[in-house]
C-alpha positions in Angstrom: 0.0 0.0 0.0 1.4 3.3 -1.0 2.9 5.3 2.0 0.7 8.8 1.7 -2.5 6.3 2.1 -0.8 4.5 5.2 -0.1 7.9 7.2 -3.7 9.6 6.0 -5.5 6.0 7.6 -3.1 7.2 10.6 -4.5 10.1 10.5 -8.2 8.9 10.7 -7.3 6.8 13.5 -5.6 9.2 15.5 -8.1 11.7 15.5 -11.0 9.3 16.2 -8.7 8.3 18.8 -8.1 11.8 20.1 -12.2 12.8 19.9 -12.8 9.2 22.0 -9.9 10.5 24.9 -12.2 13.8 24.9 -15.2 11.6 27.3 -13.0 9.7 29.3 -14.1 11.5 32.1 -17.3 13.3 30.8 -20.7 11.9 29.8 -21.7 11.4 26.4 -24.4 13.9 26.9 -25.3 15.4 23.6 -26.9 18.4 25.5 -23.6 19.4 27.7 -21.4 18.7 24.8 -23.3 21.5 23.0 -22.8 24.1 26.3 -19.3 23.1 26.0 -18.0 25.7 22.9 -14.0 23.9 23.4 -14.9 20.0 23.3 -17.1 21.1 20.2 -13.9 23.0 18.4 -11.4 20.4 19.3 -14.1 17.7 18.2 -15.2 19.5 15.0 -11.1 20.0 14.1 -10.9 16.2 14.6 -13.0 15.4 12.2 -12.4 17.8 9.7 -8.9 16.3 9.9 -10.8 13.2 9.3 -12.8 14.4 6.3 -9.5 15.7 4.6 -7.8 12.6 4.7 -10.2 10.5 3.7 -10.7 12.8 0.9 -7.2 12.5 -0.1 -7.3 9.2 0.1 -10.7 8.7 -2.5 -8.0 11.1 -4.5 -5.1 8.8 -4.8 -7.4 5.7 -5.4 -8.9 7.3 -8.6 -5.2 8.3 -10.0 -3.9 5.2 -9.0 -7.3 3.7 -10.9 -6.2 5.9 -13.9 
């Protein structure tokens, strides 16, 4: 497997990873993670980190397709 694609699935698990260590010691309480305006940025950043990877990997599977 092409190296870029190994460190972007990395990626995807790290952040996932990161968002999960977020509730270690808070409830998964949809209503007080919406009062709580930093576990919301650090969570939305996550996942936009996961969005971009796997959006470069979808990218590298269609050259390599090509």
């Amino acid at each position: 497997m092409d190296e870029r694609i190994l460190k972007w699935l990395y990626d995807i698990h790290f952040a996932l990873e990161e968002i999960e260590s977020y509730f270690q010691n808070i409830e998964k309480d949809f209503f007080e993670y919406r009062k709580n305006t930093m576990l919301k940025r650090a969570v939305e950043r996550d996942l936009e980190i996961v969005g971009k990877a796997i959006n470069k990997i979808l990218n590298e599977i269609q050259i390599l397709k090509n």
